[in-house]
N, CA, C, O and CB atoms as a CASP TS submission, in Angstrom:
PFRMAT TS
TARGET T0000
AUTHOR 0000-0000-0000
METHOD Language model
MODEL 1
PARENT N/A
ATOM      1  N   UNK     1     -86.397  31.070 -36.149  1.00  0.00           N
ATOM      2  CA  UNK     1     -85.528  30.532 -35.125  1.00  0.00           C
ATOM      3  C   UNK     1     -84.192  31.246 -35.213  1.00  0.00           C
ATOM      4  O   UNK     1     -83.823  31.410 -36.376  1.00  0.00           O
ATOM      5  CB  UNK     1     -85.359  28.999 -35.278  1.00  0.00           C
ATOM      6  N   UNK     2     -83.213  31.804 -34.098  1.00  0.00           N
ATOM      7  CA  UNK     2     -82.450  32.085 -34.236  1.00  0.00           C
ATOM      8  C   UNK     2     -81.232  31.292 -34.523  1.00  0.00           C
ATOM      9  O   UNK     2     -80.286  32.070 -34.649  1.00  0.00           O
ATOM     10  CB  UNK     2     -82.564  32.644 -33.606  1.00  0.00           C
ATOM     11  N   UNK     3     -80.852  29.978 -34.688  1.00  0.00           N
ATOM     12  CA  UNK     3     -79.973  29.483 -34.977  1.00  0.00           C
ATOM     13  C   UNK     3     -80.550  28.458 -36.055  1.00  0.00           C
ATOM     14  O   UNK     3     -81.339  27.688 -35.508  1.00  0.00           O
ATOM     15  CB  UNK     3     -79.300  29.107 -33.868  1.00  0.00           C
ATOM     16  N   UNK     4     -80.437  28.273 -37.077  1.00  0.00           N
ATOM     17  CA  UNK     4     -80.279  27.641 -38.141  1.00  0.00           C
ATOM     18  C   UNK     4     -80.178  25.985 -37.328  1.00  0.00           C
ATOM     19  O   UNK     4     -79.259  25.583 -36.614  1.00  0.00           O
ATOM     20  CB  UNK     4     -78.918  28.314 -39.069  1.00  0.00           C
ATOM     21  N   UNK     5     -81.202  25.389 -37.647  1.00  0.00           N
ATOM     22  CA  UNK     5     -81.455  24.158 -37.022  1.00  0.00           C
ATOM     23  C   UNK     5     -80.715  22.837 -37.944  1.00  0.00           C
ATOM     24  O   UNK     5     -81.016  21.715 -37.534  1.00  0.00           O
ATOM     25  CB  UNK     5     -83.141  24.039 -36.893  1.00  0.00           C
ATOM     26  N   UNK     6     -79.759  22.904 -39.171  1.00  0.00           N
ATOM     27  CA  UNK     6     -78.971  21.976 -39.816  1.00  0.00           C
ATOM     28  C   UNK     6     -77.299  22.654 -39.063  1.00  0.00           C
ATOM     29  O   UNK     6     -76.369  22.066 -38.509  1.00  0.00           O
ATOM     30  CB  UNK     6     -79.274  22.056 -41.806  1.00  0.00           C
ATOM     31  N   UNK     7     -77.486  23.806 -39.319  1.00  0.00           N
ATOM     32  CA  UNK     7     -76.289  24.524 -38.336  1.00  0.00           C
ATOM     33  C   UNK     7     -75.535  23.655 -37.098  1.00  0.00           C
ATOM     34  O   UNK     7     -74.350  23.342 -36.988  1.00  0.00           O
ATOM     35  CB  UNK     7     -77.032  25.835 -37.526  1.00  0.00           C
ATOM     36  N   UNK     8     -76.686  23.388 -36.207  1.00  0.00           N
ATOM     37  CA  UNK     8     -76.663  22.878 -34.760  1.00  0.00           C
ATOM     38  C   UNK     8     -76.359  21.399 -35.192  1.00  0.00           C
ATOM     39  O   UNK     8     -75.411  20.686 -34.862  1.00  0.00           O
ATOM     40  CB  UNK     8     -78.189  23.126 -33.774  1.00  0.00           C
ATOM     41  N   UNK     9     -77.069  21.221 -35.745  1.00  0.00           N
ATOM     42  CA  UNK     9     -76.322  19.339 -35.997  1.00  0.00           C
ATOM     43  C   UNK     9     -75.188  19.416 -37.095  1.00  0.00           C
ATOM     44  O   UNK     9     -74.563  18.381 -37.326  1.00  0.00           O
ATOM     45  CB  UNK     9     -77.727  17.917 -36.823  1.00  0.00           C
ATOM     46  N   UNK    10     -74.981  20.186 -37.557  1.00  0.00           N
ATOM     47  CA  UNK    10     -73.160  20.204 -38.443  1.00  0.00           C
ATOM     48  C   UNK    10     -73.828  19.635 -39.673  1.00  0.00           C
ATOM     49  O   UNK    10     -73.150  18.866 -40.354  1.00  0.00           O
ATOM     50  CB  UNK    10     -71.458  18.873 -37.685  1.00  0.00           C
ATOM     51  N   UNK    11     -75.437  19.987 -40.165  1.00  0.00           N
ATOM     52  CA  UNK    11     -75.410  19.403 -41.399  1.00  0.00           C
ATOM     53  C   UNK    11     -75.686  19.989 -42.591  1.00  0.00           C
ATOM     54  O   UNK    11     -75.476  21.200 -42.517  1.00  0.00           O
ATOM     55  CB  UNK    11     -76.073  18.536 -41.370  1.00  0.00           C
ATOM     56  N   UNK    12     -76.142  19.576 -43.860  1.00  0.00           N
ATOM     57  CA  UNK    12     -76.491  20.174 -45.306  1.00  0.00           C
ATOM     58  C   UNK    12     -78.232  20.069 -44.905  1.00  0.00           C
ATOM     59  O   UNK    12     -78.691  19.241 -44.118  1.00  0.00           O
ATOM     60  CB  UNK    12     -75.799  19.020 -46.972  1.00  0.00           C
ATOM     61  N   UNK    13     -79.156  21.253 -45.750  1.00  0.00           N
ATOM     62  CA  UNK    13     -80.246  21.152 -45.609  1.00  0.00           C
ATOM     63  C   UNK    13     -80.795  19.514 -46.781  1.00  0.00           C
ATOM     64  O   UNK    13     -81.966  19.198 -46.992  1.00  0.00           O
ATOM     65  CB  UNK    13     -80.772  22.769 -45.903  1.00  0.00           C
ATOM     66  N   UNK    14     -79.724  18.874 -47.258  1.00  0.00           N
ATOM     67  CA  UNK    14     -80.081  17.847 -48.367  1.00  0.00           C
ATOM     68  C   UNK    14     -79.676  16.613 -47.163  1.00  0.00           C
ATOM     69  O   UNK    14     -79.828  15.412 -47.389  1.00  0.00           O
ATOM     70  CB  UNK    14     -78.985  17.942 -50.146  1.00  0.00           C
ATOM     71  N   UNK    15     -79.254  17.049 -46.142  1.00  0.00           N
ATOM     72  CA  UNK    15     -79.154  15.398 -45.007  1.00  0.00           C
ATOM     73  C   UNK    15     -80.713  14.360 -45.104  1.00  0.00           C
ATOM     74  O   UNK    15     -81.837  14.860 -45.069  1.00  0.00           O
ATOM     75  CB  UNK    15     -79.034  16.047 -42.750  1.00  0.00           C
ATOM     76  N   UNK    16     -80.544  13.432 -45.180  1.00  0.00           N
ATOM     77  CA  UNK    16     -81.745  12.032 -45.126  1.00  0.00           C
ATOM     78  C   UNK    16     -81.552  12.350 -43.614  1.00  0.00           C
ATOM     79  O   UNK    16     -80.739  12.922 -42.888  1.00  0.00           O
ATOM     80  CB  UNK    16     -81.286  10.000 -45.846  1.00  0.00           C
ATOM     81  N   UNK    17     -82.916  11.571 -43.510  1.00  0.00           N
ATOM     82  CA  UNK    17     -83.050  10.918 -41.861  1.00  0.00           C
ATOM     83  C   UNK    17     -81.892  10.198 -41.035  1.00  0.00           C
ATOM     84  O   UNK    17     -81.807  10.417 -39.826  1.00  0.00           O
ATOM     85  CB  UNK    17     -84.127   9.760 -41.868  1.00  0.00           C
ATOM     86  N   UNK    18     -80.727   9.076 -41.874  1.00  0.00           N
ATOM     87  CA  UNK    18     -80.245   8.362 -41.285  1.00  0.00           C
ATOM     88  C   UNK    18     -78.979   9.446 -40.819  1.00  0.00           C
ATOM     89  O   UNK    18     -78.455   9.307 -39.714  1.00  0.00           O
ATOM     90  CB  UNK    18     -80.089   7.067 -42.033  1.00  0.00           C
ATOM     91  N   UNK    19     -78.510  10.611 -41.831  1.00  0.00           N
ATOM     92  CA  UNK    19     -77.713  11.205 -41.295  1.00  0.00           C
ATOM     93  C   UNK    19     -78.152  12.292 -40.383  1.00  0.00           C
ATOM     94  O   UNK    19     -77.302  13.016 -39.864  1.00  0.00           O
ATOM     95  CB  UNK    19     -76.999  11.516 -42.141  1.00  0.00           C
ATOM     96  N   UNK    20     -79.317  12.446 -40.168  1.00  0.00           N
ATOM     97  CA  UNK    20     -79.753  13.442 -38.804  1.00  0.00           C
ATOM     98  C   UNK    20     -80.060  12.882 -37.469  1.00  0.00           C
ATOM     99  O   UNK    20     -79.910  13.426 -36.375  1.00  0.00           O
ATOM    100  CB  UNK    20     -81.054  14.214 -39.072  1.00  0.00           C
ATOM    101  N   UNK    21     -80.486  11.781 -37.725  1.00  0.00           N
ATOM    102  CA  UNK    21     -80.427  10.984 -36.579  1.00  0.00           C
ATOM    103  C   UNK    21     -78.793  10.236 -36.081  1.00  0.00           C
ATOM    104  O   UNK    21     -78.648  10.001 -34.881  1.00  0.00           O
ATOM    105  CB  UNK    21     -81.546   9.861 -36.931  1.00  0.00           C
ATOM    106  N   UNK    22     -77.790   9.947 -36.924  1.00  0.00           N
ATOM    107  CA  UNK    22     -76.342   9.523 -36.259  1.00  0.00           C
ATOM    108  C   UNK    22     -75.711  11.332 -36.106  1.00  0.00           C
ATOM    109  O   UNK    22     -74.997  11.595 -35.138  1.00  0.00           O
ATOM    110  CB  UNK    22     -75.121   8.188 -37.647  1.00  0.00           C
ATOM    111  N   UNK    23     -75.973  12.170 -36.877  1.00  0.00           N
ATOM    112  CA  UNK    23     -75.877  13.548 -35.894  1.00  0.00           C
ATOM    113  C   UNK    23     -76.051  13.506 -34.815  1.00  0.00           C
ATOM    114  O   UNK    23     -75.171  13.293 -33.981  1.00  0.00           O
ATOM    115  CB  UNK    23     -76.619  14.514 -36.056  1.00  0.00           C
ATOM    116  N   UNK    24     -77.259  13.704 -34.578  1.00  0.00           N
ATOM    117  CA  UNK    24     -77.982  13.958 -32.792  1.00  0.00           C
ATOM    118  C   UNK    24     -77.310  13.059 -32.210  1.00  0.00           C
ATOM    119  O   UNK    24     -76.825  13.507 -31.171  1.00  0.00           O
ATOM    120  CB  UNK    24     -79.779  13.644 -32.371  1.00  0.00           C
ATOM    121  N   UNK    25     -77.041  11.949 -32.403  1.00  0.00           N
ATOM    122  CA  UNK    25     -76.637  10.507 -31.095  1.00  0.00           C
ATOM    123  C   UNK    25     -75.299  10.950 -31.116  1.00  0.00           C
ATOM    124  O   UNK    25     -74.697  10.753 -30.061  1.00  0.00           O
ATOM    125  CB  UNK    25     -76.812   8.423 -31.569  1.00  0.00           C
ATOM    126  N   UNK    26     -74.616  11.535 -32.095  1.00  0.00           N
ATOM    127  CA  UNK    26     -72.937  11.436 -31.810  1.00  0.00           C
ATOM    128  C   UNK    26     -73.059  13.070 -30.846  1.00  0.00           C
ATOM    129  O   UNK    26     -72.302  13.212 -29.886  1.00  0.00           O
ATOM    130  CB  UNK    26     -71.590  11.458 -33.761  1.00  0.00           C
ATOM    131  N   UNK    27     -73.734  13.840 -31.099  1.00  0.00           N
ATOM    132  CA  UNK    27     -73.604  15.341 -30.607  1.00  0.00           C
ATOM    133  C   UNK    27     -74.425  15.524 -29.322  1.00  0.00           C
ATOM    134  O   UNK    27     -74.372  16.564 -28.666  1.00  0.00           O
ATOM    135  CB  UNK    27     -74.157  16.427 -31.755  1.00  0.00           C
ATOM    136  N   UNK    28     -75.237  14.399 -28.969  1.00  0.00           N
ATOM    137  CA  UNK    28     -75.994  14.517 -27.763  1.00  0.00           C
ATOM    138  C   UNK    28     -75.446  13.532 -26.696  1.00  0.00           C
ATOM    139  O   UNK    28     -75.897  13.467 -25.553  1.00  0.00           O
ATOM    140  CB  UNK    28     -77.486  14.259 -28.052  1.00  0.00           C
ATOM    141  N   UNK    29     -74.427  12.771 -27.179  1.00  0.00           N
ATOM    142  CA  UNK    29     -73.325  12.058 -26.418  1.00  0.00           C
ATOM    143  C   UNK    29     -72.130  12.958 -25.716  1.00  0.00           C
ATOM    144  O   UNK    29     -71.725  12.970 -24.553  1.00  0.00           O
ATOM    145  CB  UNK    29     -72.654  11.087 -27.441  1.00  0.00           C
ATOM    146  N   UNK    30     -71.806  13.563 -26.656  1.00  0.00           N
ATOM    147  CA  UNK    30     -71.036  14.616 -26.336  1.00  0.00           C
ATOM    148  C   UNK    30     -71.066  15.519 -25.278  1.00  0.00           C
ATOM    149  O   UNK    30     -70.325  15.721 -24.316  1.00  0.00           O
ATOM    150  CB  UNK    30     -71.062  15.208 -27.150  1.00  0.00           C
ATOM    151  N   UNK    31     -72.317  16.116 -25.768  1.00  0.00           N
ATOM    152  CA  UNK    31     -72.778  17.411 -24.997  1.00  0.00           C
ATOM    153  C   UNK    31     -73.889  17.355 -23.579  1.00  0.00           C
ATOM    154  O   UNK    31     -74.437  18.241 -22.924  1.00  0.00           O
ATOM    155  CB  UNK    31     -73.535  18.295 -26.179  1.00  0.00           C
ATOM    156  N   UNK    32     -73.893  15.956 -23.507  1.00  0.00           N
ATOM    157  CA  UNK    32     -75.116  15.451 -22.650  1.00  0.00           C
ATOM    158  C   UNK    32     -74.057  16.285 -21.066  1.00  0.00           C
ATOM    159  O   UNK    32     -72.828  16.229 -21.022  1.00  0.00           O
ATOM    160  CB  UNK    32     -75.500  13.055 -22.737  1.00  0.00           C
ATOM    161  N   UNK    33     -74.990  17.022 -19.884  1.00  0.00           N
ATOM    162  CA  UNK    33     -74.803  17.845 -19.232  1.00  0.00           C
ATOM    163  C   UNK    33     -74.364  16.605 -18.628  1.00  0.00           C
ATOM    164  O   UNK    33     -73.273  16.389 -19.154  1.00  0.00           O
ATOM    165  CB  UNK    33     -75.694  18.881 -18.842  1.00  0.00           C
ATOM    166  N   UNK    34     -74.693  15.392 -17.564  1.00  0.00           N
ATOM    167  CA  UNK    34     -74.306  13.985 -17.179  1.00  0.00           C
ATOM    168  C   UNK    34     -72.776  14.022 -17.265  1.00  0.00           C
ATOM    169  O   UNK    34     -71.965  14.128 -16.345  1.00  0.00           O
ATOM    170  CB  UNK    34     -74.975  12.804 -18.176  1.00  0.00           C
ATOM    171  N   UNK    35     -72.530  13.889 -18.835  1.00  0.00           N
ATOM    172  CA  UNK    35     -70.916  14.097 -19.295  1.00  0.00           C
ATOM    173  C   UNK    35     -69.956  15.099 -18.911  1.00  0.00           C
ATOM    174  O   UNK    35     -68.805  14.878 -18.533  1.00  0.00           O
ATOM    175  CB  UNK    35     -70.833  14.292 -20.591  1.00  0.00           C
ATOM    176  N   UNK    36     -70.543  16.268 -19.041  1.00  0.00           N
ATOM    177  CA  UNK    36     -69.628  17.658 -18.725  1.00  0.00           C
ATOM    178  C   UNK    36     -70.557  18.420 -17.229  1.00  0.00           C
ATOM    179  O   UNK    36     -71.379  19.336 -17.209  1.00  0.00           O
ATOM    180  CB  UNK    36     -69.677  19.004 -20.514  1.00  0.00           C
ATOM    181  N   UNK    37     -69.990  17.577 -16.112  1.00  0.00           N
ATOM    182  CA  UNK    37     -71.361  18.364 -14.963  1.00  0.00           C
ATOM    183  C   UNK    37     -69.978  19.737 -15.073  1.00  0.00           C
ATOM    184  O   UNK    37     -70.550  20.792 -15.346  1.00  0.00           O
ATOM    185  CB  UNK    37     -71.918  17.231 -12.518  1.00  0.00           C
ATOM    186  N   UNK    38     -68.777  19.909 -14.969  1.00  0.00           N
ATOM    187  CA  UNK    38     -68.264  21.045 -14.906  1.00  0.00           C
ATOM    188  C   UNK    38     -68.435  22.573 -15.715  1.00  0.00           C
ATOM    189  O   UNK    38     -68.131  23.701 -15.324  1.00  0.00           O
ATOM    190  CB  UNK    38     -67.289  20.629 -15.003  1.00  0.00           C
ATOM    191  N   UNK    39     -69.088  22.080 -17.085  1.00  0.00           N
ATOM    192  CA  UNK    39     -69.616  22.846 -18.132  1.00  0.00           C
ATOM    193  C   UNK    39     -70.705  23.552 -18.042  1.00  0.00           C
ATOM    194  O   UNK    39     -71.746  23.103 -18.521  1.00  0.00           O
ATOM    195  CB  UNK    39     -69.798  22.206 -19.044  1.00  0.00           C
ATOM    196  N   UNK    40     -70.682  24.493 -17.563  1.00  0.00           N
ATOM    197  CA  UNK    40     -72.415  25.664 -17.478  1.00  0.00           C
ATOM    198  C   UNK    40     -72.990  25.562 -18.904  1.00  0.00           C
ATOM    199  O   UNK    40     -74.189  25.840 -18.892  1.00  0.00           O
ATOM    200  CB  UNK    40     -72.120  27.854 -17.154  1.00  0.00           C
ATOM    201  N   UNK    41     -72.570  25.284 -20.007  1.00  0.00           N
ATOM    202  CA  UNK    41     -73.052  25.601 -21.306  1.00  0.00           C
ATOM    203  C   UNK    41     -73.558  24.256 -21.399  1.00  0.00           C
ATOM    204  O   UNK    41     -74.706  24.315 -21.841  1.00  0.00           O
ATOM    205  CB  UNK    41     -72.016  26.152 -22.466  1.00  0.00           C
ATOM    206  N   UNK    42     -73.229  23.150 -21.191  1.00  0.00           N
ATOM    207  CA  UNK    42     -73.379  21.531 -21.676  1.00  0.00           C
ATOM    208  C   UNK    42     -75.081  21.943 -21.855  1.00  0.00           C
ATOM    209  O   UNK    42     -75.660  21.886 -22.939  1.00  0.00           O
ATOM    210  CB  UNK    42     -72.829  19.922 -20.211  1.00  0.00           C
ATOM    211  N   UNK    43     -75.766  22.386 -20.497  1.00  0.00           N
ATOM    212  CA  UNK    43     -77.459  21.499 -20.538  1.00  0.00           C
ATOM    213  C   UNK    43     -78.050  22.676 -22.090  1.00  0.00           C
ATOM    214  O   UNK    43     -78.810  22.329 -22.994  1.00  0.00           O
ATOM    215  CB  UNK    43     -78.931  21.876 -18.256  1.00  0.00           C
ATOM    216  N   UNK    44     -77.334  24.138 -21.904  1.00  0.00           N
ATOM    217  CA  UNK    44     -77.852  24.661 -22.971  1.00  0.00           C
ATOM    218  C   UNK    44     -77.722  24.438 -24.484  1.00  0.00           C
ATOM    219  O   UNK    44     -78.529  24.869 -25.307  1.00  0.00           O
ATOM    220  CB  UNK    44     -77.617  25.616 -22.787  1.00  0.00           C
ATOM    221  N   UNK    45     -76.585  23.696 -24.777  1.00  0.00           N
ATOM    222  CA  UNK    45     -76.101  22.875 -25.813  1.00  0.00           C
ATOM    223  C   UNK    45     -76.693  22.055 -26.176  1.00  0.00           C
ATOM    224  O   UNK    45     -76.961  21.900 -27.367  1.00  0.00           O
ATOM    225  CB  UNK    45     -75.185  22.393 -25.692  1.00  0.00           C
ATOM    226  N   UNK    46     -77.227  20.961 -24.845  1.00  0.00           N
ATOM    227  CA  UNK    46     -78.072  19.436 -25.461  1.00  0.00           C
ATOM    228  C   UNK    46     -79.431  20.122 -25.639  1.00  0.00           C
ATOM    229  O   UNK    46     -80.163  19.729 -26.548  1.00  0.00           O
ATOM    230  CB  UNK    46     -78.221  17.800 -24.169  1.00  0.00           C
ATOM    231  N   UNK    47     -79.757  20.963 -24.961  1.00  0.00           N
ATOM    232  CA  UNK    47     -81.303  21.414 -25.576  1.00  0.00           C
ATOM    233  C   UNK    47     -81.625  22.253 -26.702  1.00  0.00           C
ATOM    234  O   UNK    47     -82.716  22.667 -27.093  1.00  0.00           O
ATOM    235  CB  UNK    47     -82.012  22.116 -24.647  1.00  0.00           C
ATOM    236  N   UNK    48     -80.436  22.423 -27.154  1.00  0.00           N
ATOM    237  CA  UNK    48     -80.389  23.024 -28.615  1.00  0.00           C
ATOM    238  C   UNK    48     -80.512  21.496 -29.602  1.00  0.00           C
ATOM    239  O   UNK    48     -81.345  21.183 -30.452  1.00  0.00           O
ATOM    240  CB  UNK    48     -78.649  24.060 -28.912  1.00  0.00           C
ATOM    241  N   UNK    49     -79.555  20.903 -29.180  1.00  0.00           N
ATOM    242  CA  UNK    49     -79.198  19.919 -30.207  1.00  0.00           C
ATOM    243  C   UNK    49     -80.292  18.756 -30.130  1.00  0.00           C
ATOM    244  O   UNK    49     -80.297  17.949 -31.059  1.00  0.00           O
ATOM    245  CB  UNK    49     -77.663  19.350 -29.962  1.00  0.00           C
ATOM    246  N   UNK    50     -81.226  18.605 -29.087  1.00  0.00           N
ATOM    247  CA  UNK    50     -82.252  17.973 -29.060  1.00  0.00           C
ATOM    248  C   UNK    50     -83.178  18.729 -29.666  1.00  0.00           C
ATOM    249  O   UNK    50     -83.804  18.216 -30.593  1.00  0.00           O
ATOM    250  CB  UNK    50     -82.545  17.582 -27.925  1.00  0.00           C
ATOM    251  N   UNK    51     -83.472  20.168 -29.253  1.00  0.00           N
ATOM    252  CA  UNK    51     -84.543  20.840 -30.414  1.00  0.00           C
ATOM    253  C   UNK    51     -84.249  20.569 -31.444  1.00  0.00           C
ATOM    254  O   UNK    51     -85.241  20.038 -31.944  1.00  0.00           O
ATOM    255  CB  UNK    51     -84.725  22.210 -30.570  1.00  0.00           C
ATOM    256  N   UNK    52     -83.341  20.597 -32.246  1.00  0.00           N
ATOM    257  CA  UNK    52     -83.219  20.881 -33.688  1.00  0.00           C
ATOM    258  C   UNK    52     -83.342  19.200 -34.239  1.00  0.00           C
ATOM    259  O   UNK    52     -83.987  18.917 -35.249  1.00  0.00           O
ATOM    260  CB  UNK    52     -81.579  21.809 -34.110  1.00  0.00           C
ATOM    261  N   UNK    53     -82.512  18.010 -33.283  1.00  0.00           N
ATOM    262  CA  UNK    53     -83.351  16.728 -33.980  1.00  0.00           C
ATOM    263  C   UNK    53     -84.605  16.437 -33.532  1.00  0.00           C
ATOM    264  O   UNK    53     -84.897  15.265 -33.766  1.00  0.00           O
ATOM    265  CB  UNK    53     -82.697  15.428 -33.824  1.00  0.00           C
ATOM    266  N   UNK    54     -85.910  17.388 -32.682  1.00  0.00           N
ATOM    267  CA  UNK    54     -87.172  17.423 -32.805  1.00  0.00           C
ATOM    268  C   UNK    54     -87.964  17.187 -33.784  1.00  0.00           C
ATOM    269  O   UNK    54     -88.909  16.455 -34.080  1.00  0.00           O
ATOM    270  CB  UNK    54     -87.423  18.233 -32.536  1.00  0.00           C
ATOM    271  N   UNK    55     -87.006  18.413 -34.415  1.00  0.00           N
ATOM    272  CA  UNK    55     -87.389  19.098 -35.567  1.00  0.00           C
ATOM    273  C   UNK    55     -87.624  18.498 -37.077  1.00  0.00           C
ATOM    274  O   UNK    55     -88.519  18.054 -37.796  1.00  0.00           O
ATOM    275  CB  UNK    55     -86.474  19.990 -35.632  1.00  0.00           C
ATOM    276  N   UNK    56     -86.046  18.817 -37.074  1.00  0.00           N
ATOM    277  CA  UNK    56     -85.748  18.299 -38.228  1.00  0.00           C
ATOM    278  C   UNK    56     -85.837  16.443 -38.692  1.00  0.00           C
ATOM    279  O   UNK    56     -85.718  15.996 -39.832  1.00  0.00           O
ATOM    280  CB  UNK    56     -84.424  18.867 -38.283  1.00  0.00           C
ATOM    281  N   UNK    57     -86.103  15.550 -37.267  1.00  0.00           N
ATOM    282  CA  UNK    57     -86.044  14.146 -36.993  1.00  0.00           C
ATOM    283  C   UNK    57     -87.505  14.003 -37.383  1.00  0.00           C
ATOM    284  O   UNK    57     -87.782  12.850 -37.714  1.00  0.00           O
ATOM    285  CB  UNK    57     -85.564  13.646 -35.426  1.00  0.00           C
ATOM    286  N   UNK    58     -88.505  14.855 -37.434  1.00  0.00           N
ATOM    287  CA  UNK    58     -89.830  14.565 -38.244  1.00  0.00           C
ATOM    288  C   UNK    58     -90.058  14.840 -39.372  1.00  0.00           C
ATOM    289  O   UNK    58     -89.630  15.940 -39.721  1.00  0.00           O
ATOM    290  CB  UNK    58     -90.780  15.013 -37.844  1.00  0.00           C
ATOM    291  N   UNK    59     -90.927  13.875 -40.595  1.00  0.00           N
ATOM    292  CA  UNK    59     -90.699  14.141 -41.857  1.00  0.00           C
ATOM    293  C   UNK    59     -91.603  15.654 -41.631  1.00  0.00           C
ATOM    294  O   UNK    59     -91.191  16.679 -42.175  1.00  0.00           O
ATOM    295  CB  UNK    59     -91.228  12.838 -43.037  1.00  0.00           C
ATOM    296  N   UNK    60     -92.768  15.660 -40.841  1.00  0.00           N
ATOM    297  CA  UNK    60     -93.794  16.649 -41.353  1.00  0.00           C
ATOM    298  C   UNK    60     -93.332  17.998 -40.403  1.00  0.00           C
ATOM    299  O   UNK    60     -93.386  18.954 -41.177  1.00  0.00           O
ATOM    300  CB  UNK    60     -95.576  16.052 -41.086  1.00  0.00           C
ATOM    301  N   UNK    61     -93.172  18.177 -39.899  1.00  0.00           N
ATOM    302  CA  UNK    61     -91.978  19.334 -38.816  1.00  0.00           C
ATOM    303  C   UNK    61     -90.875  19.809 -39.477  1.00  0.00           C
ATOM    304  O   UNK    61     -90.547  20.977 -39.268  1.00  0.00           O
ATOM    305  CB  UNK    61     -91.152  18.579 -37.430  1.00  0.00           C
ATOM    306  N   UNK    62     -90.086  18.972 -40.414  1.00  0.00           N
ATOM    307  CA  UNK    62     -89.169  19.492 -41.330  1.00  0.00           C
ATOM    308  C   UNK    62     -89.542  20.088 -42.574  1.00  0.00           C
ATOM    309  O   UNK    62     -89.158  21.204 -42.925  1.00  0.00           O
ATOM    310  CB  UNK    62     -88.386  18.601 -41.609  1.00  0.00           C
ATOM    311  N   UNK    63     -90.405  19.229 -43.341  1.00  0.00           N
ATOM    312  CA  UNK    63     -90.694  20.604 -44.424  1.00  0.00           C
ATOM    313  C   UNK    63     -91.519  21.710 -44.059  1.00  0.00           C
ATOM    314  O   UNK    63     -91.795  22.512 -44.952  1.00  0.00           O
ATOM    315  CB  UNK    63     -91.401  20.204 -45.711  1.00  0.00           C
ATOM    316  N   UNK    64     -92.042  21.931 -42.703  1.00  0.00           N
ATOM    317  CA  UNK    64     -92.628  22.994 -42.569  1.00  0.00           C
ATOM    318  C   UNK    64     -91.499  23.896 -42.223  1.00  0.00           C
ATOM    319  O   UNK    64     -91.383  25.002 -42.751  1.00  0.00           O
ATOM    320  CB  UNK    64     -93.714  22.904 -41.673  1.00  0.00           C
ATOM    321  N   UNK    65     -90.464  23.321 -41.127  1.00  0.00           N
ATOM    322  CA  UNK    65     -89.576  24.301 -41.180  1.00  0.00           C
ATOM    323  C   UNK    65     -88.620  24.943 -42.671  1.00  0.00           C
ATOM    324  O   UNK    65     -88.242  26.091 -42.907  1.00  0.00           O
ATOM    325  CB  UNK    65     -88.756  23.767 -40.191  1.00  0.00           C
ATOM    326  N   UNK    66     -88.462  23.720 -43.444  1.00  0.00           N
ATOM    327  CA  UNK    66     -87.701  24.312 -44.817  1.00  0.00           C
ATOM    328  C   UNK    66     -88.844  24.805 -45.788  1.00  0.00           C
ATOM    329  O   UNK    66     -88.414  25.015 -46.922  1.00  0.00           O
ATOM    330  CB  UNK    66     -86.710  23.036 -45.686  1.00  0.00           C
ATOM    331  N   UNK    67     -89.729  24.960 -45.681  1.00  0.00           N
ATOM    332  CA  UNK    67     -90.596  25.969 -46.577  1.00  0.00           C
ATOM    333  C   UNK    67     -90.403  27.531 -45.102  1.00  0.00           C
ATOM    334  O   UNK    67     -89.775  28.494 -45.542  1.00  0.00           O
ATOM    335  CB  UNK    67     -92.876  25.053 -46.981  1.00  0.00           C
ATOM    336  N   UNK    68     -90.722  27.628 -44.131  1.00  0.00           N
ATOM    337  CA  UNK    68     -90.392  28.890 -43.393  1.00  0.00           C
ATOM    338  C   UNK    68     -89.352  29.761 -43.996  1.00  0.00           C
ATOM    339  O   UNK    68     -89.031  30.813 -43.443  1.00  0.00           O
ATOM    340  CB  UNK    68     -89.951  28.573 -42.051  1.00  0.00           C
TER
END
């Protein structure tokens, strides 16, 4: 992946679930396109920051990505 998927949520690869999930809700509040319709970047932002709590928000999706 080209961007480091703890990167995108502002976290440590040692974050628990409870801090990857209040990541995503505080950063997908933010960046939600709804919020910023003036922002061309907003929808490409929340679909980053929704991929990466896809990701990393599943136990079995995450250690496959941290063994990659």
């Amino acid at each position: 992946m080209l961007n480091d998927l703890y990167n995108i949520l502002g976290l440590q690869p040692n974050a628990n679930g409870k801090d990857i999930k209040a990541a995503f809700r505080t950063l997908a509040k933010a960046h939600h396109p709804d919020r910023n319709p003036n922002d061309p970047e907003a929808e490409r932002r929340f679909k980053a920051i929704a991929e990466a709590y896809d990701v990393l928000g599943n136990a079995r999706r995450r250690t496959q990505y941290d063994n990659w």
